[in-house]
Structures are given as C-alpha cells and as structure tokens.
N, CA, C and O atoms as a GROMACS GRO file, in nm:
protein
  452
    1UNK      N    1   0.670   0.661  -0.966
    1UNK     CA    2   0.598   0.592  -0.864
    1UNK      C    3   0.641   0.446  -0.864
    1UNK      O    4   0.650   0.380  -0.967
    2UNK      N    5   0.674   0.386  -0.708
    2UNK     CA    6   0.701   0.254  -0.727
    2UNK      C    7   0.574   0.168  -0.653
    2UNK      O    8   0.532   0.170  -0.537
    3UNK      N    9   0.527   0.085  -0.788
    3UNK     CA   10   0.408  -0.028  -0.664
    3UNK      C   11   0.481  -0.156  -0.653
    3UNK      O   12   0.571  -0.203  -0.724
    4UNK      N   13   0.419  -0.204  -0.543
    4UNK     CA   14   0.516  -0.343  -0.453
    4UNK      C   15   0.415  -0.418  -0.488
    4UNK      O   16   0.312  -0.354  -0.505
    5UNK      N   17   0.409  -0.515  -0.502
    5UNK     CA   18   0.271  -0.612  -0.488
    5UNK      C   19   0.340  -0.702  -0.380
    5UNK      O   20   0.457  -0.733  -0.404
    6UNK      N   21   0.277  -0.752  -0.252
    6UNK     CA   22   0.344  -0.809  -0.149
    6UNK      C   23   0.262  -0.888  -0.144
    6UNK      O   24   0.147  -0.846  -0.131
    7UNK      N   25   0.286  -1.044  -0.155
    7UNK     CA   26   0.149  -1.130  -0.148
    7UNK      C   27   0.185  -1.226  -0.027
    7UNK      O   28   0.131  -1.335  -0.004
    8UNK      N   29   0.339  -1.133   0.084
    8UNK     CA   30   0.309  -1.231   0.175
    8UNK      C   31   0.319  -1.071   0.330
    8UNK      O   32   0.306  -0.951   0.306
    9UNK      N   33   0.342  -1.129   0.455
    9UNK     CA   34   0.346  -1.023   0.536
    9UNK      C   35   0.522  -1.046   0.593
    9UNK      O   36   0.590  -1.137   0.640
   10UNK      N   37   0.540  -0.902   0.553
   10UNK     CA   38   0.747  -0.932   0.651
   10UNK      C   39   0.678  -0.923   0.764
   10UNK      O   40   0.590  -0.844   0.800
   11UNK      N   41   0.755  -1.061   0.843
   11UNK     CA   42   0.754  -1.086   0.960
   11UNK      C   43   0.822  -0.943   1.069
   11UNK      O   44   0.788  -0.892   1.176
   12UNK      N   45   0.936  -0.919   0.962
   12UNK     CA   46   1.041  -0.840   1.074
   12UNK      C   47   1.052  -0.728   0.945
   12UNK      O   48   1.067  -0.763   0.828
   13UNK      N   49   1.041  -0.558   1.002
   13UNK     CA   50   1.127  -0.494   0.946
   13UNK      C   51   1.192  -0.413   0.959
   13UNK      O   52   1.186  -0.305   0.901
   14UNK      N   53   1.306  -0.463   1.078
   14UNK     CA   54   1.433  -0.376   1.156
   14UNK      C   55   1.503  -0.385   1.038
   14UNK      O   56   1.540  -0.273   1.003
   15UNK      N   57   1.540  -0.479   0.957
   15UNK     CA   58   1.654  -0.396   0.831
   15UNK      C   59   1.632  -0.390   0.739
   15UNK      O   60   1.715  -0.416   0.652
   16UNK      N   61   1.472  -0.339   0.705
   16UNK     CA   62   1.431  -0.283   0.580
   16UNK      C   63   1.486  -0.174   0.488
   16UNK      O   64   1.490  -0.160   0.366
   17UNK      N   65   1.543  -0.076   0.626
   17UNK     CA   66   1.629   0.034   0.572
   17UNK      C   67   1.760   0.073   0.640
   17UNK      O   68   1.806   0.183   0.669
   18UNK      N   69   1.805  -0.047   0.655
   18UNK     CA   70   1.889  -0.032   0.783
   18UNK      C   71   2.017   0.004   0.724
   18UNK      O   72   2.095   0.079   0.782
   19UNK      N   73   2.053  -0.072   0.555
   19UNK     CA   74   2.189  -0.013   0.548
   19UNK      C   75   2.218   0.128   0.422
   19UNK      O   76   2.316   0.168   0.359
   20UNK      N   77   2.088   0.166   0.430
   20UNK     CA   78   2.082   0.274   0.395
   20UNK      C   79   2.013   0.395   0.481
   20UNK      O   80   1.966   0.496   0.429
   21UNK      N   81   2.016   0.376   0.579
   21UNK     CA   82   1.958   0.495   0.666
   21UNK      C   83   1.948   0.656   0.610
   21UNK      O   84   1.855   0.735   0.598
   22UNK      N   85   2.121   0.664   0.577
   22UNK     CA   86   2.072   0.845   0.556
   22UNK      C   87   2.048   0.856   0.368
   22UNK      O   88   2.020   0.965   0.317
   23UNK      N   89   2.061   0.740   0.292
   23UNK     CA   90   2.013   0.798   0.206
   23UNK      C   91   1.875   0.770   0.168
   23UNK      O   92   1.849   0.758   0.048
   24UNK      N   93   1.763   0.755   0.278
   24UNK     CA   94   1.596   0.696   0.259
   24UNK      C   95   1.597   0.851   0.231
   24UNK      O   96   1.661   0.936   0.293
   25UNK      N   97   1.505   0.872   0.118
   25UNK     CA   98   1.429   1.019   0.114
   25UNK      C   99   1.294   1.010   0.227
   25UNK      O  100   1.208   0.925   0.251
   26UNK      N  101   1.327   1.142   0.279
   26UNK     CA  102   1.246   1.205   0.379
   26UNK      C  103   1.088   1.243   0.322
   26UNK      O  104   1.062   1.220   0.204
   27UNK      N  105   1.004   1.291   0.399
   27UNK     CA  106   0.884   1.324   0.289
   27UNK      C  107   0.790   1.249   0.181
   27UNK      O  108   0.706   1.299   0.106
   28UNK      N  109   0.824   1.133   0.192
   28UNK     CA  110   0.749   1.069   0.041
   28UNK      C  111   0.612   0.986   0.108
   28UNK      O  112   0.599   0.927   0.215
   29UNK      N  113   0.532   1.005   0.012
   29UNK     CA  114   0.424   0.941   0.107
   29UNK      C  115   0.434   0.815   0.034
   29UNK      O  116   0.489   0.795  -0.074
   30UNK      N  117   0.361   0.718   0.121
   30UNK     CA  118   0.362   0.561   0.086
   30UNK      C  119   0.194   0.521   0.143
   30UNK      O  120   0.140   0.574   0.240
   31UNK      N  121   0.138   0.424   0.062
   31UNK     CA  122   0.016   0.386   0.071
   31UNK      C  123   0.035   0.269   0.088
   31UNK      O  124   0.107   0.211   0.007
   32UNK      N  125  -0.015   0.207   0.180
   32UNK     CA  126  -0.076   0.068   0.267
   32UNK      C  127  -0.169  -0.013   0.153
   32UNK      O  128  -0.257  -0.078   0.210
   33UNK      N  129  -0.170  -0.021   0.071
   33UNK     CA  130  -0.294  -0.051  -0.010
   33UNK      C  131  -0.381  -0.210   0.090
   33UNK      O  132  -0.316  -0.306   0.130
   34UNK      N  133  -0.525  -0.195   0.108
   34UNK     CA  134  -0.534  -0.321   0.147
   34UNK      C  135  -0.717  -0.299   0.097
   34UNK      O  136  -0.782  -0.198   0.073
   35UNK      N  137  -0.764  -0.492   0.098
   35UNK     CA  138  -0.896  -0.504   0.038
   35UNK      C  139  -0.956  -0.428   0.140
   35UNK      O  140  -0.889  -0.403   0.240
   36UNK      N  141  -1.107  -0.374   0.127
   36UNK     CA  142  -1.219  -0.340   0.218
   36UNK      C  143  -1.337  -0.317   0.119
   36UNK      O  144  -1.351  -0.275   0.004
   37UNK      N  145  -1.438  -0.378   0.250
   37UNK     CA  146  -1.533  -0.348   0.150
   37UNK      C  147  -1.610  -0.242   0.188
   37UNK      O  148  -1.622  -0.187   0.297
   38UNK      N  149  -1.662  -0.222   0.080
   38UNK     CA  150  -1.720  -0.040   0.048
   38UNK      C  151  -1.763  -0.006   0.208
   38UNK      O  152  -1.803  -0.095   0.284
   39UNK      N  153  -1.751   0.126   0.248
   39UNK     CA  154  -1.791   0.140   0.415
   39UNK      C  155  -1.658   0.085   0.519
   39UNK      O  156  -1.635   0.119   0.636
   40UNK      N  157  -1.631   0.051   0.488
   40UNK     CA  158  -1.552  -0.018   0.560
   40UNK      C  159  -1.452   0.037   0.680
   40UNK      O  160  -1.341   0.075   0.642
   41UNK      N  161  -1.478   0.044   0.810
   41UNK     CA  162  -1.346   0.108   0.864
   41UNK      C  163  -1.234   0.063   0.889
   41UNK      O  164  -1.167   0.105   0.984
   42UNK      N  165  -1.181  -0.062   0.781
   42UNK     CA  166  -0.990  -0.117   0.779
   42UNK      C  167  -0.899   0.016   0.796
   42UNK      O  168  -0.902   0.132   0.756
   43UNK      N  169  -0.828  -0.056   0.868
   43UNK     CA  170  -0.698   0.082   0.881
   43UNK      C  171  -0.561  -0.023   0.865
   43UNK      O  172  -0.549  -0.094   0.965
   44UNK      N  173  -0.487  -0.041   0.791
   44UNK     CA  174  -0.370  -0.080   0.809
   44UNK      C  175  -0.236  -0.048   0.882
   44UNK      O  176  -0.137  -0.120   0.900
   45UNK      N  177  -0.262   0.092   0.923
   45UNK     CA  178  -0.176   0.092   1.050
   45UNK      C  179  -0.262   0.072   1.184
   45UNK      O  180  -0.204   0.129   1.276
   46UNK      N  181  -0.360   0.023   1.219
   46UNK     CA  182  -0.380  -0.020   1.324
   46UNK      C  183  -0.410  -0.175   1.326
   46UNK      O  184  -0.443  -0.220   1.435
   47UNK      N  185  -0.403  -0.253   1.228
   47UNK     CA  186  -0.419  -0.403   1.221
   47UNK      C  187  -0.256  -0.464   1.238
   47UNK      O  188  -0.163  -0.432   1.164
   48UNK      N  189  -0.250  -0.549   1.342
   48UNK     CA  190  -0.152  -0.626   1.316
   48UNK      C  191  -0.056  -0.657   1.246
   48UNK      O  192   0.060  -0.652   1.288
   49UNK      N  193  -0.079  -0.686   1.156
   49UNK     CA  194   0.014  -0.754   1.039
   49UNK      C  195   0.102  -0.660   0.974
   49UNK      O  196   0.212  -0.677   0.923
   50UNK      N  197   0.021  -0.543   0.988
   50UNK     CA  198   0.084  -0.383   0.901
   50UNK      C  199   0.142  -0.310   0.988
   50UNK      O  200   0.233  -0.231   0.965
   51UNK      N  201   0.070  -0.345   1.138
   51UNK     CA  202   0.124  -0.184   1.233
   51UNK      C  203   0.268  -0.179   1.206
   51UNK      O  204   0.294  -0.083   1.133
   52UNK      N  205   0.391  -0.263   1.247
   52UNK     CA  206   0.481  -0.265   1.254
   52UNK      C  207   0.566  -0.214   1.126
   52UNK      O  208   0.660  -0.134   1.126
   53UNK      N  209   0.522  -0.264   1.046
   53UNK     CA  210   0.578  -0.190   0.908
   53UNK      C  211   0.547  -0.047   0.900
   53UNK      O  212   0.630   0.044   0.902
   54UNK      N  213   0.433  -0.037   0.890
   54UNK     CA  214   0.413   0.146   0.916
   54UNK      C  215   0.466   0.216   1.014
   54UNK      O  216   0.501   0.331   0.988
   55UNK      N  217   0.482   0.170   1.134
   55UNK     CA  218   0.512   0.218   1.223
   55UNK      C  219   0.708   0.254   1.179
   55UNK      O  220   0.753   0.369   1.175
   56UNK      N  221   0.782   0.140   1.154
   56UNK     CA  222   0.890   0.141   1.118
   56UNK      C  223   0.922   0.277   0.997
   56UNK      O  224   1.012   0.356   1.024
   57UNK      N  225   0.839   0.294   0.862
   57UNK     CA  226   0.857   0.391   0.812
   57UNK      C  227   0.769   0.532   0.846
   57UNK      O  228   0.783   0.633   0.776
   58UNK      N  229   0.724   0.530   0.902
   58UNK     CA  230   0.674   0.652   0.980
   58UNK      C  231   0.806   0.757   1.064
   58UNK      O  232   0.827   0.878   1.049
   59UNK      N  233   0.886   0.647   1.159
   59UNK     CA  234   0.988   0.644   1.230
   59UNK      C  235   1.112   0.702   1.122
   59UNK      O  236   1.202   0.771   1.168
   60UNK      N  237   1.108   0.671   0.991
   60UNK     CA  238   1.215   0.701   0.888
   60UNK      C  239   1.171   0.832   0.893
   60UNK      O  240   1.261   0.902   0.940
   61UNK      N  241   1.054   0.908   0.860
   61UNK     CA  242   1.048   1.023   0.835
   61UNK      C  243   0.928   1.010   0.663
   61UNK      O  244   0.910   1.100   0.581
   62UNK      N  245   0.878   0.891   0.661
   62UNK     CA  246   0.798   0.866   0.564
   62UNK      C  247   0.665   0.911   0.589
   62UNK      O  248   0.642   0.913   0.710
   63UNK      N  249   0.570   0.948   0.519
   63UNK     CA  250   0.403   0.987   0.530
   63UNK      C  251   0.336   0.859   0.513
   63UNK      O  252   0.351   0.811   0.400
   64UNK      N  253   0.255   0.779   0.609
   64UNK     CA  254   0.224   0.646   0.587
   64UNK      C  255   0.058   0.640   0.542
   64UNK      O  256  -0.008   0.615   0.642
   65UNK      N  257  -0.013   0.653   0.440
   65UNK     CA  258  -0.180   0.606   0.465
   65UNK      C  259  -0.202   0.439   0.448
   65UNK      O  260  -0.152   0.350   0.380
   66UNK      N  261  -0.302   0.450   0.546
   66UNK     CA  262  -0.372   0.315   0.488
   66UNK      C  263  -0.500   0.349   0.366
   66UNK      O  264  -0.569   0.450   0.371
   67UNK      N  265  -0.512   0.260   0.275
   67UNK     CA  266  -0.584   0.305   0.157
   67UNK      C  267  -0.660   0.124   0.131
   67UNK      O  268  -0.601   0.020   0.103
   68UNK      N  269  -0.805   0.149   0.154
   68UNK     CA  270  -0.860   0.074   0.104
   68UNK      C  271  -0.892   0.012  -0.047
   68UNK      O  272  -0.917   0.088  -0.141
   69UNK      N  273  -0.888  -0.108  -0.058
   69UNK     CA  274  -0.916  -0.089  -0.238
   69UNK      C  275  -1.065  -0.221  -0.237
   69UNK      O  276  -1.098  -0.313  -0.163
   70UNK      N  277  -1.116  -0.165  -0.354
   70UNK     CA  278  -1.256  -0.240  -0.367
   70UNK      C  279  -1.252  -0.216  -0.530
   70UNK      O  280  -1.204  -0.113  -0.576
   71UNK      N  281  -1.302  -0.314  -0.606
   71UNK     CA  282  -1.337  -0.335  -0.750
   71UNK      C  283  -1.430  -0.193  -0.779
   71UNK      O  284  -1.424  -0.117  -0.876
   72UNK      N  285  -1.512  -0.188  -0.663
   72UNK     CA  286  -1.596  -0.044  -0.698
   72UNK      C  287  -1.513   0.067  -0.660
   72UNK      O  288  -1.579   0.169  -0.679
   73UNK      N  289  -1.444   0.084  -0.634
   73UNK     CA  290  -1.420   0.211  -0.619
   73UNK      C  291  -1.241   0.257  -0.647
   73UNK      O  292  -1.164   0.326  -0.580
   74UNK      N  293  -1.219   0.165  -0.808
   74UNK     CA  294  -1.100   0.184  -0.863
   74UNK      C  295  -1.131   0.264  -0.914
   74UNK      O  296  -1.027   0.330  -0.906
   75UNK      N  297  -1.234   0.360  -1.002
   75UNK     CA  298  -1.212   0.489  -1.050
   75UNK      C  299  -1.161   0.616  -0.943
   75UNK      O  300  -1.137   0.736  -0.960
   76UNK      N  301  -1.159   0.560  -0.872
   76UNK     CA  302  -1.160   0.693  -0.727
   76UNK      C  303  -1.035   0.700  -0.719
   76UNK      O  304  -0.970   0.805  -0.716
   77UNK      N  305  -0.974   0.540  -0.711
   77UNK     CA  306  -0.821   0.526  -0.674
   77UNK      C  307  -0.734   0.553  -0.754
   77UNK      O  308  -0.621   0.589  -0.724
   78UNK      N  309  -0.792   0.533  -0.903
   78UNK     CA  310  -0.724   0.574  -1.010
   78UNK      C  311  -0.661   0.773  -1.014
   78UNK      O  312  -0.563   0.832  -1.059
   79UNK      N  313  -0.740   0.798  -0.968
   79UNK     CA  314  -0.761   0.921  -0.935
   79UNK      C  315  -0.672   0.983  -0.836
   79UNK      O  316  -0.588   1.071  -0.851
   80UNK      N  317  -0.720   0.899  -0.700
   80UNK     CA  318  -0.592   0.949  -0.558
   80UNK      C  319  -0.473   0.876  -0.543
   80UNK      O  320  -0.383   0.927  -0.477
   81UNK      N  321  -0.456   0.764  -0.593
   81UNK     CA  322  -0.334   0.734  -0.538
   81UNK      C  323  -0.220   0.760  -0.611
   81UNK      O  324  -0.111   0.720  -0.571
   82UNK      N  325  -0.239   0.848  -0.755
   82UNK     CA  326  -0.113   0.910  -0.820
   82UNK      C  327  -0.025   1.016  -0.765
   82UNK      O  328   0.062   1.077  -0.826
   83UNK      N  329  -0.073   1.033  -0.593
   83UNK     CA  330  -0.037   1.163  -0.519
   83UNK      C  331   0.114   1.053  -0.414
   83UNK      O  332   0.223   1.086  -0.366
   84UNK      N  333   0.061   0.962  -0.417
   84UNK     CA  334   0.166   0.858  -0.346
   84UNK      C  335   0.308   0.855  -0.457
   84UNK      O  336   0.311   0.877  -0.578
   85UNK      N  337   0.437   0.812  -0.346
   85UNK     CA  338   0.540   0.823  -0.432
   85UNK      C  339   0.575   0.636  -0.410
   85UNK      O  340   0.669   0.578  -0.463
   86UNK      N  341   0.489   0.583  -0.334
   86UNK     CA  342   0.513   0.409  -0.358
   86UNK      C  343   0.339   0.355  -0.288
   86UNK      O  344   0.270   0.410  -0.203
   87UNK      N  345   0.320   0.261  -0.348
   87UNK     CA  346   0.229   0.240  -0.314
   87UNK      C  347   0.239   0.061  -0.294
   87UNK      O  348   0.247  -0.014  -0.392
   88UNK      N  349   0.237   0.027  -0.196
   88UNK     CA  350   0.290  -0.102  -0.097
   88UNK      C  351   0.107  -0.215  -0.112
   88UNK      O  352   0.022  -0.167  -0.037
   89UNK      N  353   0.071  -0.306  -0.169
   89UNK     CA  354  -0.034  -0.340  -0.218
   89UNK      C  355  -0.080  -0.508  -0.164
   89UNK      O  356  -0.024  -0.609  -0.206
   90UNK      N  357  -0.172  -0.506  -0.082
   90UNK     CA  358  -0.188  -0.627   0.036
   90UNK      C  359  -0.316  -0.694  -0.053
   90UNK      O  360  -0.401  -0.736   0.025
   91UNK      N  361  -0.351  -0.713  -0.186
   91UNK     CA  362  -0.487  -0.733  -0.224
   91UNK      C  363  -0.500  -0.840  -0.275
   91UNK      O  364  -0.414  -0.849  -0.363
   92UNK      N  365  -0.558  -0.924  -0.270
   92UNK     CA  366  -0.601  -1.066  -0.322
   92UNK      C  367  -0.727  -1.121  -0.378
   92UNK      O  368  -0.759  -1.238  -0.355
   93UNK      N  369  -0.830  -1.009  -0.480
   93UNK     CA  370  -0.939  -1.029  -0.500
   93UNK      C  371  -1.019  -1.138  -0.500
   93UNK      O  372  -1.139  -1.141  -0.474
   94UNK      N  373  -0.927  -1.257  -0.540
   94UNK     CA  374  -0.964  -1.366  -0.521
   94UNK      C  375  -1.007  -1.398  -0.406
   94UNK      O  376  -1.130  -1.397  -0.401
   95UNK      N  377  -0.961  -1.422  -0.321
   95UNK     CA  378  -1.015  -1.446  -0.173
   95UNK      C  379  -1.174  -1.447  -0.119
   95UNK      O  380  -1.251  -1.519  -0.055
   96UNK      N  381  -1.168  -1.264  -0.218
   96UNK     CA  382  -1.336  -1.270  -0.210
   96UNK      C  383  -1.396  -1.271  -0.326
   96UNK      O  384  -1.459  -1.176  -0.372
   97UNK      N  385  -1.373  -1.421  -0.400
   97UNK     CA  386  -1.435  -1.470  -0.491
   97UNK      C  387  -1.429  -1.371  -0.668
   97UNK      O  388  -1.504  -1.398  -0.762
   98UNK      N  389  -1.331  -1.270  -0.670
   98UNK     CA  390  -1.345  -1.190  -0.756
   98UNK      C  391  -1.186  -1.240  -0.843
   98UNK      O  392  -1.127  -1.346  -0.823
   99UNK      N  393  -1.154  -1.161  -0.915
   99UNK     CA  394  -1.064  -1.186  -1.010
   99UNK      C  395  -0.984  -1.050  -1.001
   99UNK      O  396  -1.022  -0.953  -0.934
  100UNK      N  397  -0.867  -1.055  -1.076
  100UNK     CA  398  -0.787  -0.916  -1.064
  100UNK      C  399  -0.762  -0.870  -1.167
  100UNK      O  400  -0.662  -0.799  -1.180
  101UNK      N  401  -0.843  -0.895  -1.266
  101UNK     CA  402  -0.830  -0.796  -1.382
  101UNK      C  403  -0.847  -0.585  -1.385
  101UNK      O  404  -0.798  -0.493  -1.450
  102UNK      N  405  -0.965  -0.604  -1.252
  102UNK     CA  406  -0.976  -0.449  -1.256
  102UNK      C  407  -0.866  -0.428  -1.168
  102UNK      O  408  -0.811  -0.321  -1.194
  103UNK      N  409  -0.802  -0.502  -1.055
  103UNK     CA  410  -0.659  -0.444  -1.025
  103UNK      C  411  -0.534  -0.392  -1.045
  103UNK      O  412  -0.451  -0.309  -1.007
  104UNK      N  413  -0.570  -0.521  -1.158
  104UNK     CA  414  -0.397  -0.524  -1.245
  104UNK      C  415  -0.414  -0.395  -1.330
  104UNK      O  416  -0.336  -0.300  -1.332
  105UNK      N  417  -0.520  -0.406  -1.396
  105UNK     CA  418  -0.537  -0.252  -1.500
  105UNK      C  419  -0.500  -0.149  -1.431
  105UNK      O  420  -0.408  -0.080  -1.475
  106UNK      N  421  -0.570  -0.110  -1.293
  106UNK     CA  422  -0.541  -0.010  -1.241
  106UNK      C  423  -0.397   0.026  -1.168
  106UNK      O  424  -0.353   0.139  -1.146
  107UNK      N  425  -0.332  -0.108  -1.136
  107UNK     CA  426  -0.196  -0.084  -1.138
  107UNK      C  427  -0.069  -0.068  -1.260
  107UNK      O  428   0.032   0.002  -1.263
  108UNK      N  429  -0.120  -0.154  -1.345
  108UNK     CA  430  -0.073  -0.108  -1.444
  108UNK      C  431  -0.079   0.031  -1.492
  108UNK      O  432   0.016   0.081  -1.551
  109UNK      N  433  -0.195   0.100  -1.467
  109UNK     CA  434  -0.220   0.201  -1.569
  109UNK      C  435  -0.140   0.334  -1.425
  109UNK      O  436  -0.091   0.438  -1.469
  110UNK      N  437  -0.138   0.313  -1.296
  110UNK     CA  438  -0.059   0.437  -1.229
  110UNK      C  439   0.103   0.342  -1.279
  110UNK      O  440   0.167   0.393  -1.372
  111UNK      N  441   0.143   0.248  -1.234
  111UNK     CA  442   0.296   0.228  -1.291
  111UNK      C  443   0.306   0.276  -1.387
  111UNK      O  444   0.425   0.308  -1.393
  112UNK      N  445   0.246   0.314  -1.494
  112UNK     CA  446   0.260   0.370  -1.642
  112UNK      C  447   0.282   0.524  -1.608
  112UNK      O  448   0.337   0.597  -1.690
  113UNK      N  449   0.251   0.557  -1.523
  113UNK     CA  450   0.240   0.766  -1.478
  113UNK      C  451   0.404   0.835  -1.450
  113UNK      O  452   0.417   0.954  -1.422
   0.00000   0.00000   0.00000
C-alpha cells in the first residue's frame, strides 16, 4: 500500500500519468482521504479542489473513493482502508484545533501492512 500525504492541492493533473500511460495498473482502488466531521456529507470527488484529480484517475481506469477521516472514527479506518492499494491523504487536524498523533499512528500502522 502506498500513502501520499499531500499538504498542498495539484493545480493541474494532465501529466500525472502522462509518461507512463500503458504501464498505470488498471483496477487499483485509491482513497481521497479528507477531514469531516462525524455525519458529515464531504465527498471529494464532488468538491473542487479534488474533482479534477479524481476525475483524471477514474479516466485511467482507477477505482476512486472519497473517504472521510475524523480522530473518532480511526478505529473504523484502521479497519477499511487496508482494502485501498494507495491512499492519497488531504488532512490537517490542526486546523481544527486537534493534533496528529492519532493520524500519524494510524498511517503509520496501514504503511506498516
């Protein structure tokens, strides 16, 4: 499993896979990771900043989710997102006043799988 930690947004991503076209593997699912809070209906392929990127590997032949993440509900994630073969990660706990210790653990501990 590969996780990205992306702490900014690609503006553009026409040559994300551009000079490797036929050797992108087909089939792999990839997770949107982004904050929400509990309830929440965020979708990262329908927000701005993400559509275009998803949209772009969707177009490859990739499986795209958007996947919420919340301090409460890292046992859950710990759980589902070992089914992802990259998991692409938009989260900044800080922002909302929290810290990233339960993040980092939990990324640490699927990079370890």
């Amino acid at each position: 499993m590969m996780i990205l930690l992306l702490p900014f947004i690609l503006n553009s991503t026409t040559n994300l896979f551009s000079q490797n076209k036929d050797r992108v593997m087909k089939n792999h699912a990839i997770a949107l990771l982004i904050f929400g809070e509990p309830g929440s209906t965020r979708n990262a392929l329908a927000e701005e900043k993400y559509k275009k990127l998803a949209e772009h590997l969707i177009e490859r032949g990739f499986t795209v989710d958007s996947v919420l993440y919340n301090d409460t509900i890292s046992d859950k994630l710990a759980k589902d997102l070992p089914r992802y073969n990259v998991i692409l990660v938009w989260v900044n706990p800080i922002e909302q006043q929290g810290d990233r210790k339960i993040l980092d653990a939990l990324l640490t501990n699927l990079s370890a799988q």
